[in-house]
PDB file as gemmi writes it, atoms N, CA and C in Angstrom:
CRYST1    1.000    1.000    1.000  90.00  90.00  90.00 P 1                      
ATOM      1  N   UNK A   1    -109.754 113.340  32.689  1.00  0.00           N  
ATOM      2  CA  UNK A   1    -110.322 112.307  33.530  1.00  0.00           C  
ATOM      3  C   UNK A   1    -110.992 112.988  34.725  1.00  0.00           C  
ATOM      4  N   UNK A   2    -112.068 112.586  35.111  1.00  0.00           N  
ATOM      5  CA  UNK A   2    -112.707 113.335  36.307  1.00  0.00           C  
ATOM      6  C   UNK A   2    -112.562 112.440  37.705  1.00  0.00           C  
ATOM      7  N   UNK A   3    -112.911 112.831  38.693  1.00  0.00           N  
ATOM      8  CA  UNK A   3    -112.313 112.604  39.764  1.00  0.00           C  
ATOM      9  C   UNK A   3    -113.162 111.491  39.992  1.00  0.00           C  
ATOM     10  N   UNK A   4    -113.752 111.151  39.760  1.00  0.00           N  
ATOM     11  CA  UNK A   4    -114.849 109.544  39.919  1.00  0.00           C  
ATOM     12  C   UNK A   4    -114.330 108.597  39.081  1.00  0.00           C  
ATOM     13  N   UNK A   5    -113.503 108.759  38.097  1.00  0.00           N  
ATOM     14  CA  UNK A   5    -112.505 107.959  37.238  1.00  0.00           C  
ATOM     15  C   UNK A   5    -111.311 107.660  37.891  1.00  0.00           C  
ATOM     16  N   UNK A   6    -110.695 108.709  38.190  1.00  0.00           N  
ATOM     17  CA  UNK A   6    -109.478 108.118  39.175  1.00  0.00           C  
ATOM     18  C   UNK A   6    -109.531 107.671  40.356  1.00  0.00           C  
ATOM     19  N   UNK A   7    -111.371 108.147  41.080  1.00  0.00           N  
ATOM     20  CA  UNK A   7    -111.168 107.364  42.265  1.00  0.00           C  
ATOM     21  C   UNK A   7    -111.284 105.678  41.730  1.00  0.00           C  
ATOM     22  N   UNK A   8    -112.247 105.623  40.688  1.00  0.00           N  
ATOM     23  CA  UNK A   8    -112.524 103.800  40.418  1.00  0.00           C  
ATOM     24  C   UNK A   8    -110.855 103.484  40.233  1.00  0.00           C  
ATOM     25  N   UNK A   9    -110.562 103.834  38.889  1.00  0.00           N  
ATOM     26  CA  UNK A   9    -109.214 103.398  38.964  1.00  0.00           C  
ATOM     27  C   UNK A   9    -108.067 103.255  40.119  1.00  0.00           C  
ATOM     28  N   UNK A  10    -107.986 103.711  41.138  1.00  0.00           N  
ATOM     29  CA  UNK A  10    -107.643 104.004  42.437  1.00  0.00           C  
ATOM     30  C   UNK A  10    -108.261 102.467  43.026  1.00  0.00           C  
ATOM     31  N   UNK A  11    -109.504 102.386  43.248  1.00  0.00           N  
ATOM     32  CA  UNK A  11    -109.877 101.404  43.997  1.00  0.00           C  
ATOM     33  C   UNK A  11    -109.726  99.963  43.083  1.00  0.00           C  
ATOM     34  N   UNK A  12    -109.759  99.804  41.850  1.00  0.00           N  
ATOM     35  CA  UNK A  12    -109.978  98.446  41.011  1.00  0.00           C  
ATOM     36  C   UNK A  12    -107.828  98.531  41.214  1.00  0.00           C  
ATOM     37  N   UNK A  13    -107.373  99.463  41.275  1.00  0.00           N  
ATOM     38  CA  UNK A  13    -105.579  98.883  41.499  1.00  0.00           C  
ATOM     39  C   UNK A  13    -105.216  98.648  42.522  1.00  0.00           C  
ATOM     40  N   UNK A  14    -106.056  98.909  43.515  1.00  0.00           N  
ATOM     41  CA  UNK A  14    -106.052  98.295  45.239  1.00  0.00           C  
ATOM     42  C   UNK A  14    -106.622  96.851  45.242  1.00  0.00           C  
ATOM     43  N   UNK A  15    -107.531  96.599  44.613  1.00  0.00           N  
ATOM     44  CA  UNK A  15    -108.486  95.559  44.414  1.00  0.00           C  
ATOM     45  C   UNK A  15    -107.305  94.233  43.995  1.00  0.00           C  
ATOM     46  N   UNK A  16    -106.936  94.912  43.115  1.00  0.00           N  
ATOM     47  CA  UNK A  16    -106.021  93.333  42.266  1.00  0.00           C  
ATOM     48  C   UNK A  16    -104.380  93.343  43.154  1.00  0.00           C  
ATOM     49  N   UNK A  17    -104.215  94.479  43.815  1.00  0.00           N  
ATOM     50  CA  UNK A  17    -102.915  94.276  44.790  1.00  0.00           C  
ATOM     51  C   UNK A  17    -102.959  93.223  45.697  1.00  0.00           C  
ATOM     52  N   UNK A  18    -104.570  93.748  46.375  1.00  0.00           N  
ATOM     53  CA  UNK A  18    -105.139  92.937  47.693  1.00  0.00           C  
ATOM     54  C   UNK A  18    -104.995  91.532  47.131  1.00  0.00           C  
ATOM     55  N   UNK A  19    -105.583  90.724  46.111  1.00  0.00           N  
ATOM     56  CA  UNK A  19    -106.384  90.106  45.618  1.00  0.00           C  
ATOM     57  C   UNK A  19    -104.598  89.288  45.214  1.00  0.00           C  
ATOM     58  N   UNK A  20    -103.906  89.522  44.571  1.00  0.00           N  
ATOM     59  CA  UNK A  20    -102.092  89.274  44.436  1.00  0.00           C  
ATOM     60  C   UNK A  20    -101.748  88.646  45.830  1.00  0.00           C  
ATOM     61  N   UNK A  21    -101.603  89.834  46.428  1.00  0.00           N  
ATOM     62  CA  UNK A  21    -101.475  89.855  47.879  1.00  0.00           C  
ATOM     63  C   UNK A  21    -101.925  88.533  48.396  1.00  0.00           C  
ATOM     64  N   UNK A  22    -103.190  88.343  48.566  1.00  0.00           N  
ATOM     65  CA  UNK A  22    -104.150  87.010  49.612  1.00  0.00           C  
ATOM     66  C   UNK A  22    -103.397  85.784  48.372  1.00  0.00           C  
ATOM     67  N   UNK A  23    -103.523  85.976  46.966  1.00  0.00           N  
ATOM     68  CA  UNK A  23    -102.696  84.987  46.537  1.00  0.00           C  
ATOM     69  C   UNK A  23    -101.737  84.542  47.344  1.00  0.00           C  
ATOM     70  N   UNK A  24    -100.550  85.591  46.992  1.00  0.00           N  
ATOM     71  CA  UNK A  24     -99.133  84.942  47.459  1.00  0.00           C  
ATOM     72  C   UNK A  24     -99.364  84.851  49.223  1.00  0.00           C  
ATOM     73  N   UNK A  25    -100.176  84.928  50.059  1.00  0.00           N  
ATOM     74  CA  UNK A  25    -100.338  84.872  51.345  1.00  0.00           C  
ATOM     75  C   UNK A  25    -100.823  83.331  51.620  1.00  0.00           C  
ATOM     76  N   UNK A  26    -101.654  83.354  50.503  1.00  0.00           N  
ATOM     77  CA  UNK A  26    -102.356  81.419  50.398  1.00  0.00           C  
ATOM     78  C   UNK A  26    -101.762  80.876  49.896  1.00  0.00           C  
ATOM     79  N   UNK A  27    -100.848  81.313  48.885  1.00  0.00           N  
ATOM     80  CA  UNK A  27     -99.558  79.847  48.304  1.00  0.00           C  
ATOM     81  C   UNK A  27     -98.234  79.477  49.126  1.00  0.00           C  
ATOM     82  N   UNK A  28     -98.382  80.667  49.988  1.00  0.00           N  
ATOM     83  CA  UNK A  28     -97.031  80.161  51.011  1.00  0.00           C  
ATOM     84  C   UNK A  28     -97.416  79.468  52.260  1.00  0.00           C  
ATOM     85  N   UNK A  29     -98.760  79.686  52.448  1.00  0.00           N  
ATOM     86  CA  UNK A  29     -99.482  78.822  53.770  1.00  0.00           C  
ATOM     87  C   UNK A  29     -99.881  77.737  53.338  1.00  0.00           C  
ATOM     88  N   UNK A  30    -100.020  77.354  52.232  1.00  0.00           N  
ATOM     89  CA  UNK A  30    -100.346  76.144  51.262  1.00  0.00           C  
ATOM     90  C   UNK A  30     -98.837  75.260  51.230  1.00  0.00           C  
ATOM     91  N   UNK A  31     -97.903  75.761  51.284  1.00  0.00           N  
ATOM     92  CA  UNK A  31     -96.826  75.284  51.079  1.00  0.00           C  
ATOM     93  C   UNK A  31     -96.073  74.521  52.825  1.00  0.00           C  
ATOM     94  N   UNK A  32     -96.720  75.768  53.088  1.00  0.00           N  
ATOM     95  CA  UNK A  32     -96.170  75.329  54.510  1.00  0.00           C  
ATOM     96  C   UNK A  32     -97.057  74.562  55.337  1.00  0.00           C  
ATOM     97  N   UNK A  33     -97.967  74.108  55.148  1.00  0.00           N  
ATOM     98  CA  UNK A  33     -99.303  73.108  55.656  1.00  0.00           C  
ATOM     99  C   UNK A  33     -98.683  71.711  54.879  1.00  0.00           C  
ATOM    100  N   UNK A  34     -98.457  71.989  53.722  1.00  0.00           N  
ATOM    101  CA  UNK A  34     -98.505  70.759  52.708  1.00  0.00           C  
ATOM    102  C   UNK A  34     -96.680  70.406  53.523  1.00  0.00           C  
ATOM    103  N   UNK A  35     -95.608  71.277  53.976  1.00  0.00           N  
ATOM    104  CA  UNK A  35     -94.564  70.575  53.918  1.00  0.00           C  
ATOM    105  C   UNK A  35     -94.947  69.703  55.753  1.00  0.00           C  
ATOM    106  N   UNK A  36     -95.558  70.330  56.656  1.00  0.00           N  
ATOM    107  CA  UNK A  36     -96.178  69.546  57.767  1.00  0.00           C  
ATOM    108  C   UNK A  36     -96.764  68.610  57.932  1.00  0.00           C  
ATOM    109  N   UNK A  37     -97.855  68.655  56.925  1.00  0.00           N  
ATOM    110  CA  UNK A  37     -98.310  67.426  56.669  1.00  0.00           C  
ATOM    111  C   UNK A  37     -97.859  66.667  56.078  1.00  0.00           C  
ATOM    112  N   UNK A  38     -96.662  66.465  54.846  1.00  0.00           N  
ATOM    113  CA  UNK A  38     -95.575  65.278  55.079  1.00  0.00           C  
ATOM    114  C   UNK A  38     -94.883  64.554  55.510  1.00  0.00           C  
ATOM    115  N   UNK A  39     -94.518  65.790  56.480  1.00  0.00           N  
ATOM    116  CA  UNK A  39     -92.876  65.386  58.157  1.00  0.00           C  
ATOM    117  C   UNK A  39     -94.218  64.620  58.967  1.00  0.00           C  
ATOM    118  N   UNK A  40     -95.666  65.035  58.956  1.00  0.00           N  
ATOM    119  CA  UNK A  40     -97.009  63.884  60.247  1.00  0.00           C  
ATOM    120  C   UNK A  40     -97.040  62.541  59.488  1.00  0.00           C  
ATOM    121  N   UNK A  41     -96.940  62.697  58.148  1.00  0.00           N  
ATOM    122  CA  UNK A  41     -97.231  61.296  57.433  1.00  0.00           C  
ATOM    123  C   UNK A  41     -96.051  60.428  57.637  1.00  0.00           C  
ATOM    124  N   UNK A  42     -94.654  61.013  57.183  1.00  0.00           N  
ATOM    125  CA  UNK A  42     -93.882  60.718  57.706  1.00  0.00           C  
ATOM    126  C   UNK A  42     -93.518  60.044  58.785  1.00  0.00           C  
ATOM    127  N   UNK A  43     -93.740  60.823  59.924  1.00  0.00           N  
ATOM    128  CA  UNK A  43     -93.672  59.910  61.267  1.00  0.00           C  
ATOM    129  C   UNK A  43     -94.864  59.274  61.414  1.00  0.00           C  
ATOM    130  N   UNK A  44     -95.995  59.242  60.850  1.00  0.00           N  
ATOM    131  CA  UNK A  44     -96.665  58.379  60.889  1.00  0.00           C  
ATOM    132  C   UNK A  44     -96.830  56.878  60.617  1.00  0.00           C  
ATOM    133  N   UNK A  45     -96.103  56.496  59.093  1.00  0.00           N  
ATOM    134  CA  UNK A  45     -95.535  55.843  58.653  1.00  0.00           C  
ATOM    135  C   UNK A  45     -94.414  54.971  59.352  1.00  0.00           C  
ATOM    136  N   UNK A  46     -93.174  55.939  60.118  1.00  0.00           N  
ATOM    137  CA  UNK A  46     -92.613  55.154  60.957  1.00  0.00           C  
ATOM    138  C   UNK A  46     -92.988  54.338  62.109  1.00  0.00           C  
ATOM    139  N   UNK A  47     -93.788  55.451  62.378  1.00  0.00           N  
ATOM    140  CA  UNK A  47     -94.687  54.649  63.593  1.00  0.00           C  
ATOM    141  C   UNK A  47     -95.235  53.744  63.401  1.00  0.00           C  
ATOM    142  N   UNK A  48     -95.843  53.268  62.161  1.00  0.00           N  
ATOM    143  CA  UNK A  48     -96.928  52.263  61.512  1.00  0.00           C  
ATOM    144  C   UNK A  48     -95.715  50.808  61.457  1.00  0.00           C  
ATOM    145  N   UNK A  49     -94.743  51.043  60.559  1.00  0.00           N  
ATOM    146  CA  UNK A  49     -93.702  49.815  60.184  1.00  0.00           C  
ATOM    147  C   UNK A  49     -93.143  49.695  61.508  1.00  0.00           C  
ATOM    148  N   UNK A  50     -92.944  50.283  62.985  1.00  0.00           N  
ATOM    149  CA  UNK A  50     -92.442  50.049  64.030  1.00  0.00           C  
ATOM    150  C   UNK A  50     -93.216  48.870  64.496  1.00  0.00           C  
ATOM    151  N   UNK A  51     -95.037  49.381  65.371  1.00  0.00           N  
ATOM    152  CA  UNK A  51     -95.559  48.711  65.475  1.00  0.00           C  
ATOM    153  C   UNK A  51     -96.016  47.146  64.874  1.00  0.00           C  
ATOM    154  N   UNK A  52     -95.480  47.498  63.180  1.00  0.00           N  
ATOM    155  CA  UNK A  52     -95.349  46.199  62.303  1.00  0.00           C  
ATOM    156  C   UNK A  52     -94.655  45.343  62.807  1.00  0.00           C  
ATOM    157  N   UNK A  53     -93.443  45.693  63.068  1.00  0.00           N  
ATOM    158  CA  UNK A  53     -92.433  44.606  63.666  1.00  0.00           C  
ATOM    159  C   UNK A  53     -92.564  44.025  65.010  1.00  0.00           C  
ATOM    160  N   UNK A  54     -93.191  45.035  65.363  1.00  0.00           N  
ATOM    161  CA  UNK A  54     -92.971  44.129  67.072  1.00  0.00           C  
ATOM    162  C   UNK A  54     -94.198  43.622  67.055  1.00  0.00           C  
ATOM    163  N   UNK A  55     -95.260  43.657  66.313  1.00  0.00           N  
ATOM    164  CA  UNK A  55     -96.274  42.482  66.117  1.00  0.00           C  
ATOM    165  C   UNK A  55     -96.177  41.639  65.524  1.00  0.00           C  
ATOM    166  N   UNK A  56     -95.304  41.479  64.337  1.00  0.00           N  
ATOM    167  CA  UNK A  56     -94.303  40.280  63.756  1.00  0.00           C  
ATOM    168  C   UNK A  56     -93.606  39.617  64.579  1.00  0.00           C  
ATOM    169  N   UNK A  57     -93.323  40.667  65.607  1.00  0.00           N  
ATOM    170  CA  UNK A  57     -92.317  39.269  66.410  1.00  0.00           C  
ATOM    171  C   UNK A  57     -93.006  38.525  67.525  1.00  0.00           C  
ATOM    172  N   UNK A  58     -94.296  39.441  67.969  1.00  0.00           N  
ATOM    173  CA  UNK A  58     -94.876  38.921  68.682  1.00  0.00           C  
ATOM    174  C   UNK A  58     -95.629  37.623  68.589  1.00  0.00           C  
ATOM    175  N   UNK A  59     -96.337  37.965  67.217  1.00  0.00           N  
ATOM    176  CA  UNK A  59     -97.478  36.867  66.388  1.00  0.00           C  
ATOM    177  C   UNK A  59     -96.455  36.183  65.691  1.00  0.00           C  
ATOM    178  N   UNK A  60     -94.821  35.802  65.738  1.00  0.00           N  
ATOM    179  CA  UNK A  60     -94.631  35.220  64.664  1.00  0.00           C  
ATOM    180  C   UNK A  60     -94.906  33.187  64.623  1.00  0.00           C  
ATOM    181  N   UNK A  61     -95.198  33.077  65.588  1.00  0.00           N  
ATOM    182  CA  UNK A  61     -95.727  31.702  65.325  1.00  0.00           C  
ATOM    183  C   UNK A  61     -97.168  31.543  64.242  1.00  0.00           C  
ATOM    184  N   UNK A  62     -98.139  32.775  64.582  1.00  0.00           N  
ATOM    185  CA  UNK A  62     -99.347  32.213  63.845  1.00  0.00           C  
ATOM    186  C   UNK A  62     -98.993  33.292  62.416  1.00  0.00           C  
ATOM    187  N   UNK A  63     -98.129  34.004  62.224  1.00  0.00           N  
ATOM    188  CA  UNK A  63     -97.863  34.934  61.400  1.00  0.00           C  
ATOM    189  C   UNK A  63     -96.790  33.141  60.258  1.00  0.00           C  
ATOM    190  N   UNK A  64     -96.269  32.962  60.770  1.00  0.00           N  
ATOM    191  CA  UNK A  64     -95.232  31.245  60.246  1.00  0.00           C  
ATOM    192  C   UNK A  64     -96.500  30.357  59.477  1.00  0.00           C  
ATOM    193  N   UNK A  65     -97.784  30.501  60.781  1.00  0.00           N  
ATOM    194  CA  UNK A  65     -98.959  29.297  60.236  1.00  0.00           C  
ATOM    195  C   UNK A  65     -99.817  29.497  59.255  1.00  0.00           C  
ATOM    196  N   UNK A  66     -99.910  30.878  59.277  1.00  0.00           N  
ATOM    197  CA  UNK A  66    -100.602  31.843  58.047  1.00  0.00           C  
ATOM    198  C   UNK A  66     -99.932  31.832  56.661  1.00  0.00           C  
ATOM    199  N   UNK A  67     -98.531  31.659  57.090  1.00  0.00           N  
ATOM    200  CA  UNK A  67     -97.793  31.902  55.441  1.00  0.00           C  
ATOM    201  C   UNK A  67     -97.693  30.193  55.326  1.00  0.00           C  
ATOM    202  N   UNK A  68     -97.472  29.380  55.659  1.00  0.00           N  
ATOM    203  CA  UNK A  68     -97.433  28.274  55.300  1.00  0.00           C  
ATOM    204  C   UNK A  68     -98.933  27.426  54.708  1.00  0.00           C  
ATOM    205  N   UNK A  69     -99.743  27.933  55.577  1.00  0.00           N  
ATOM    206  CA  UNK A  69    -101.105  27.551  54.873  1.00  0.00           C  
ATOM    207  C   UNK A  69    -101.470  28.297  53.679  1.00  0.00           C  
ATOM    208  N   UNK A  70    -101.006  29.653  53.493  1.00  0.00           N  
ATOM    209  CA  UNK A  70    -101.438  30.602  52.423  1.00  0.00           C  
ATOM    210  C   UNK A  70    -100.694  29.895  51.226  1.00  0.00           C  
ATOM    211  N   UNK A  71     -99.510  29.574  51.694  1.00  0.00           N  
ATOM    212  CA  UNK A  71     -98.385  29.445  50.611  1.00  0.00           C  
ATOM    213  C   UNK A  71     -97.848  28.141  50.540  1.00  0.00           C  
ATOM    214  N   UNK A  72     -98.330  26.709  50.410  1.00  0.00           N  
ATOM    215  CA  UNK A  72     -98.106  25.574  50.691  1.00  0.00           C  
ATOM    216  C   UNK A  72     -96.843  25.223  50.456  1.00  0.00           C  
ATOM    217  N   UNK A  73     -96.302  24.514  51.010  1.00  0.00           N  
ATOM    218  CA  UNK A  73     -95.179  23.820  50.147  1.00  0.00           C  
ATOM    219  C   UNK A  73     -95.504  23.166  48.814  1.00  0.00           C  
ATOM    220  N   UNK A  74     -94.775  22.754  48.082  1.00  0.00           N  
ATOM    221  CA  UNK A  74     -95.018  21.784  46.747  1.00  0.00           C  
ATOM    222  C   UNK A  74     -94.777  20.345  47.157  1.00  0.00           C  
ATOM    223  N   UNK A  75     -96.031  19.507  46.683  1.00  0.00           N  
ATOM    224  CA  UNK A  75     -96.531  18.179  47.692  1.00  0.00           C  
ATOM    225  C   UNK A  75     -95.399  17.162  46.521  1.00  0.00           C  
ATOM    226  N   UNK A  76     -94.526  16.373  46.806  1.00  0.00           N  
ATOM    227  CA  UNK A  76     -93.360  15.685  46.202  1.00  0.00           C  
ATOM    228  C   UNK A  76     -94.077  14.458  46.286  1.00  0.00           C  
ATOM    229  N   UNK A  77     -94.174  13.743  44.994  1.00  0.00           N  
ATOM    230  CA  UNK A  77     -94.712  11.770  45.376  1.00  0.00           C  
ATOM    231  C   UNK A  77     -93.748  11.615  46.322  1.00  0.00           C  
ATOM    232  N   UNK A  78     -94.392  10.390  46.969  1.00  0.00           N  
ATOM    233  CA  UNK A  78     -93.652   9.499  47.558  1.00  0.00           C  
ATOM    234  C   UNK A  78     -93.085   8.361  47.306  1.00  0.00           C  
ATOM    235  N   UNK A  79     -91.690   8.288  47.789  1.00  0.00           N  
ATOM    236  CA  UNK A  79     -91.258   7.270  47.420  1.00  0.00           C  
ATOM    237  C   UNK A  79     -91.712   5.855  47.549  1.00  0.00           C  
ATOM    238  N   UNK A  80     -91.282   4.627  47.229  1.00  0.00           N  
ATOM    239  CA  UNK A  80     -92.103   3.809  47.342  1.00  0.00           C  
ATOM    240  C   UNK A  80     -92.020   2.745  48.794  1.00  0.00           C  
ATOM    241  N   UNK A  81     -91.001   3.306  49.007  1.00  0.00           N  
ATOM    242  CA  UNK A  81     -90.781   2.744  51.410  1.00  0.00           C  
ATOM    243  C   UNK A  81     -92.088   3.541  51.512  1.00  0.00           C  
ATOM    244  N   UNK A  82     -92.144   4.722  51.300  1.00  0.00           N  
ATOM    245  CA  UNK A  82     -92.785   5.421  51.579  1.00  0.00           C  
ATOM    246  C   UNK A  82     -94.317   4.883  51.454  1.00  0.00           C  
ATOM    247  N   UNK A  83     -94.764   4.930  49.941  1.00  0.00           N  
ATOM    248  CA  UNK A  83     -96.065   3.879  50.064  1.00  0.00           C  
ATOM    249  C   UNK A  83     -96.124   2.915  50.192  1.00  0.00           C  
ATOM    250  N   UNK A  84     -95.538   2.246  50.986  1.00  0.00           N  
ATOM    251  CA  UNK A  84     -96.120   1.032  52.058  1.00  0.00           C  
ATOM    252  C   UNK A  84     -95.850   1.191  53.395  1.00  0.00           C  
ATOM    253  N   UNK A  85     -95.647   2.362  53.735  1.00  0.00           N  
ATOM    254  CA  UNK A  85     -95.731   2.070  55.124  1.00  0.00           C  
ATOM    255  C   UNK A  85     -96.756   3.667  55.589  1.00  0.00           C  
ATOM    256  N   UNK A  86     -97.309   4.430  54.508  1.00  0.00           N  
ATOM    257  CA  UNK A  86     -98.642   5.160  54.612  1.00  0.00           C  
ATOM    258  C   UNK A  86     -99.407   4.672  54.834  1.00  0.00           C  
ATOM    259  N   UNK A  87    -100.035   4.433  56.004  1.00  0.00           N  
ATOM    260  CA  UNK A  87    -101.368   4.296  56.347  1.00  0.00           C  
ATOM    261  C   UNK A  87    -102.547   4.611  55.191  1.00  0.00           C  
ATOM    262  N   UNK A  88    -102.107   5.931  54.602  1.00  0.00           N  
ATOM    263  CA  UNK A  88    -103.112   6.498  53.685  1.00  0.00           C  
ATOM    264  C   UNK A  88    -102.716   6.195  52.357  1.00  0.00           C  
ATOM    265  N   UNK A  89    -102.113   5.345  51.885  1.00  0.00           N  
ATOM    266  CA  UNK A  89    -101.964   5.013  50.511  1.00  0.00           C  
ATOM    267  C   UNK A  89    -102.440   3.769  50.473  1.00  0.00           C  
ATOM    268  N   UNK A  90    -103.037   3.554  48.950  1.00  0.00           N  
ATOM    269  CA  UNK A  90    -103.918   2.262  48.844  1.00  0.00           C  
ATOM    270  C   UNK A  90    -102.660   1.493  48.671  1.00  0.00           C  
ATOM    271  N   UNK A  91    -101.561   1.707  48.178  1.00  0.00           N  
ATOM    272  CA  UNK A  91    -100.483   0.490  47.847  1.00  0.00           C  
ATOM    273  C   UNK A  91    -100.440  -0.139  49.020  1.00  0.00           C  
ATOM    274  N   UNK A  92    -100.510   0.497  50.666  1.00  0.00           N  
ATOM    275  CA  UNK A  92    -100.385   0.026  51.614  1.00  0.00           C  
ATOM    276  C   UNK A  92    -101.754  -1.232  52.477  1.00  0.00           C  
ATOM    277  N   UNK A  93    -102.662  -1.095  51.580  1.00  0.00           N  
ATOM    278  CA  UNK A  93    -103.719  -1.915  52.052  1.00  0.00           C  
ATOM    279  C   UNK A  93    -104.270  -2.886  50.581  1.00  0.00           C  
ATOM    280  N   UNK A  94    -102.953  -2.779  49.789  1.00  0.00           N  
ATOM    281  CA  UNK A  94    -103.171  -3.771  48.813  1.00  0.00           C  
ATOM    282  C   UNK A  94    -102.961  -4.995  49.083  1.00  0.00           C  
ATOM    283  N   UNK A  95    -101.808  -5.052  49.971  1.00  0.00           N  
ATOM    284  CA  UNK A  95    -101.396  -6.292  50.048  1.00  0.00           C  
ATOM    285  C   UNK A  95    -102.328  -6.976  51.614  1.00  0.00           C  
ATOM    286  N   UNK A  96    -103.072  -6.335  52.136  1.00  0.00           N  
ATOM    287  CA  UNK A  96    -103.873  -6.930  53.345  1.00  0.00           C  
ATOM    288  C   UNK A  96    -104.431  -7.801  53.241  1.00  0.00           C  
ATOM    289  N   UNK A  97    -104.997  -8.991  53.453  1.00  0.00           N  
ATOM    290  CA  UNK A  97    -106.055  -9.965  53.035  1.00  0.00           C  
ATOM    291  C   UNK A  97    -107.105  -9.289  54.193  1.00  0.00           C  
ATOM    292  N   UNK A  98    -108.171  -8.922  53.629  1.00  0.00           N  
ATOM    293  CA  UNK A  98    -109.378  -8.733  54.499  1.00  0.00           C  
ATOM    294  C   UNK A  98    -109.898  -9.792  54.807  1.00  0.00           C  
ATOM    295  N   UNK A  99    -110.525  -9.796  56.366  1.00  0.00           N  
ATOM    296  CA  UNK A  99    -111.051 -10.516  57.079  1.00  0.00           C  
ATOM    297  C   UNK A  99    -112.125 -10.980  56.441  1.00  0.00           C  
ATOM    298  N   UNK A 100    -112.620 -12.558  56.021  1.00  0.00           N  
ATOM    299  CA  UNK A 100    -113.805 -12.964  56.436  1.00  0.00           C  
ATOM    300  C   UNK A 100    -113.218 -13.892  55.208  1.00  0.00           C  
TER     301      UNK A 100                                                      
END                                                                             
């Protein structure tokens, strides 16, 4: 082997050390970015459902008017006291004699 052979070989086994090397240097800074940026999401998150609540308790009157309009009750007939003394039921203006 001549000496321009072992220098390449010399430099291409430095090459893939380095090259290993910056690997395992970027998978452990990868690891350790990625476990930080969980513990920020994390408290981020808490922070988010905190502020949730104390604007729930703040808004909870129109937060009450929102779910009740979103989510109606189920409208039950009425009984029949009931339609006759509704203004808004025709049973109640059946029995009227109109004027004239």
């Amino acid at each position: 082997m001549t000496d321009l052979q072992k220098v390449f070989l010399f430099y291409t086994f430095l090459y893939f050390v380095l090259k290993g090397a910056l690997y395992v240097v970027l998978y452990v800074a990868l690891v350790v970015a990625e476990k930080l940026a969980r513990r920020r999401h994390e408290q981020f998150l808490a922070y988010v459902r905190k502020k949730r609540a104390e604007e729930q308790v703040r808004w909870q009157v129109a937060y009450n008017l929102y779910y009740k309009k979103k989510h109606p009750q189920e409208n039950k007939p009425l009984e029949l006291s009931q339609l006759f003394t509704n203004p808004n039921s025709f049973s109640a203006h059946s029995y009227v004699k109109s004027p004239g």
